[in-house]
GUMARDO-159776 format. One record per residue (C-alpha): chain; residue number from 1; x, y, z. Coordinates in nm, 3 decimals. Layout:
BEGIN
  mol  seq       px       py       pz
    A  NUM        X        Y        Z
...
END
This chain:
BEGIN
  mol  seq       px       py       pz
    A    1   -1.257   -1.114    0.205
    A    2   -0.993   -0.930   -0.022
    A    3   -1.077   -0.701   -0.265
    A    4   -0.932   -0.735   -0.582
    A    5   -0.860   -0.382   -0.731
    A    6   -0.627   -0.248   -0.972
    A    7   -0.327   -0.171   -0.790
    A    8   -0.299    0.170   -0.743
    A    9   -0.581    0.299   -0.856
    A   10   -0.694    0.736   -0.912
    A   11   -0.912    0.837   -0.646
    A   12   -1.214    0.922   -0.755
    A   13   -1.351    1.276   -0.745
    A   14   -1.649    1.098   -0.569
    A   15   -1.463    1.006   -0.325
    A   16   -1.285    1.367   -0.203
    A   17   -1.328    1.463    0.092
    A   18   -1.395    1.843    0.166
    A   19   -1.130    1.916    0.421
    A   20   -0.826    1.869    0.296
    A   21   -0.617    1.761    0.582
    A   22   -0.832    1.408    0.557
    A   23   -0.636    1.184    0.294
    A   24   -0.747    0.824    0.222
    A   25   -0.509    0.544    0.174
    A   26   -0.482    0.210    0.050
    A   27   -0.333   -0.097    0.127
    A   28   -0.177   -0.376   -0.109
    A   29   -0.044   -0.725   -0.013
    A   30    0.100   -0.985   -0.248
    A   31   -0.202   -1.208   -0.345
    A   32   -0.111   -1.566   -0.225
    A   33    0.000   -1.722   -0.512
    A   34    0.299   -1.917   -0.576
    A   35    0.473   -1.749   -0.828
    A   36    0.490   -1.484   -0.538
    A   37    0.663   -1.640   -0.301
    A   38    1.038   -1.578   -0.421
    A   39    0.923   -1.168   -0.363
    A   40    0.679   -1.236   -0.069
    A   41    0.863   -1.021    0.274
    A   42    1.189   -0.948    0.065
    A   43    1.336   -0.608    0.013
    A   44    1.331   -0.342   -0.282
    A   45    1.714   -0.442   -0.308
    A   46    1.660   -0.784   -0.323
    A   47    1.389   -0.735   -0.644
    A   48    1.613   -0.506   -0.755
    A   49    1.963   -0.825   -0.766
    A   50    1.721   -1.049   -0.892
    A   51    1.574   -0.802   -1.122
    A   52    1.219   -0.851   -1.040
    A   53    0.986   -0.532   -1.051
    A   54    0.686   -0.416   -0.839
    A   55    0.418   -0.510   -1.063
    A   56    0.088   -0.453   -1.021
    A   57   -0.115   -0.740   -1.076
    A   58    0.104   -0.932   -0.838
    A   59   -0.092   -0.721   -0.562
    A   60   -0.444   -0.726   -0.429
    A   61   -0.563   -0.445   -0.200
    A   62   -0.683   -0.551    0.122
    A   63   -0.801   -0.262    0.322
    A   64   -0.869    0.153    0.227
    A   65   -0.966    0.386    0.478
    A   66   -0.913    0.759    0.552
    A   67   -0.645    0.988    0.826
    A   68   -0.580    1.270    0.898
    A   69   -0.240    1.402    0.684
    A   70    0.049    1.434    0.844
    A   71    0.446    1.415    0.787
    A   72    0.460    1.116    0.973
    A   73    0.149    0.913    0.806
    A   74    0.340    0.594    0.687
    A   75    0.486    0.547    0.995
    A   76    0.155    0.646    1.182
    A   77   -0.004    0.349    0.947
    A   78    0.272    0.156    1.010
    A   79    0.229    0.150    1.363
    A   80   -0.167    0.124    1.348
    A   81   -0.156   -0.202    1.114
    A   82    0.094   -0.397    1.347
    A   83   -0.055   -0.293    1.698
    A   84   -0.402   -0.186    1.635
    A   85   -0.576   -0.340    1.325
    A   86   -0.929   -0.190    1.228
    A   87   -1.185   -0.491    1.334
    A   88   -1.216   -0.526    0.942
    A   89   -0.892   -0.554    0.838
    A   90   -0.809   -0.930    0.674
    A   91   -0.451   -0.882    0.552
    A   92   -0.158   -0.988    0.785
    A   93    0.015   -0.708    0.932
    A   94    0.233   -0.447    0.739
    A   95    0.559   -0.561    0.669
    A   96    0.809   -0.589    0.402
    A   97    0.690   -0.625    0.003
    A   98    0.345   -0.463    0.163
    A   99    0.228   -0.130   -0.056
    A  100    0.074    0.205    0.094
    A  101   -0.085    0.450   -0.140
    A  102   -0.145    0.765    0.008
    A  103   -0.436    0.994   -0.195
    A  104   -0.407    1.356   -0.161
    A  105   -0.659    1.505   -0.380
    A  106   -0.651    1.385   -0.772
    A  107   -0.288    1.297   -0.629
    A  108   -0.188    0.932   -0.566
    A  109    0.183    0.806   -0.397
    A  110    0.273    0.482   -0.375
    A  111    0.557    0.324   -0.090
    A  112    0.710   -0.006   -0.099
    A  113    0.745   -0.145    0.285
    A  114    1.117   -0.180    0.272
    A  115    1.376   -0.341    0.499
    A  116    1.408    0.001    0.681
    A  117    1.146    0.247    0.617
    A  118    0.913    0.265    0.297
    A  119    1.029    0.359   -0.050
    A  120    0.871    0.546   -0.349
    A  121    0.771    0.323   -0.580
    A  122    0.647    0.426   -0.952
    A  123    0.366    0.213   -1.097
    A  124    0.128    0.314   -1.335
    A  125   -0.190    0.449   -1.245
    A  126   -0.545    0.332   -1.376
END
């Protein structure tokens, strides 16, 4: 079952974890509606020609868990949601048009899954 947060949402102070090298992320996939489709797996670039932005309430979170931080964390998430999916996890697996927040603290980064890599993306936080 997805949950249907707020895209991007402030962690809460709740939620902090004591040692700081444990962050928590989150992850967003396009909720499957049709208006979505034209964006669904497509690039930054492509949005970007066909001037379509990231928006939030185009997205739907469907899992949030905690790592250890590291330099290589998106592509350590990366690998883990195409090879190894938590026993919980209902999205598909992370690919293109696919969002990662990372939490750090009161501190919250957001990544478009890109073509190549991930991207910064800057949405609004709630």
């Amino acid at each position: 079952m997805r949950n249907q947060r707020t895209l991007f949402p402030q962690v809460k102070r709740g939620e902090q974890t004591t040692n700081t090298n444990i962050i928590t992320y989150e992850i967003y996939q396009l909720k499957p509606d049709i208006s979505n489709h034209e964006i669904a797996f497509m690039s930054l670039e492509y949005l970007e020609e066909k001037g379509i932005k990231v928006e939030r309430e185009r997205y739907e979170l469907v899992y949030r868990g905690t790592v250890v931080d590291s330099p290589d964390i998106l592509d350590h998430l990366y690998l883990k949601f195409n090879t190894d999916q938590p026993s919980d996890f209902t999205g598909h697996s992370l690919s293109i048009s696919d969002i990662v927040v990372i939490n750090k603290g009161i501190n919250s980064t957001a990544y478009y899954v890109d073509k190549i890599g991930f991207t910064e993306v800057a949405c609004p936080l709630k």
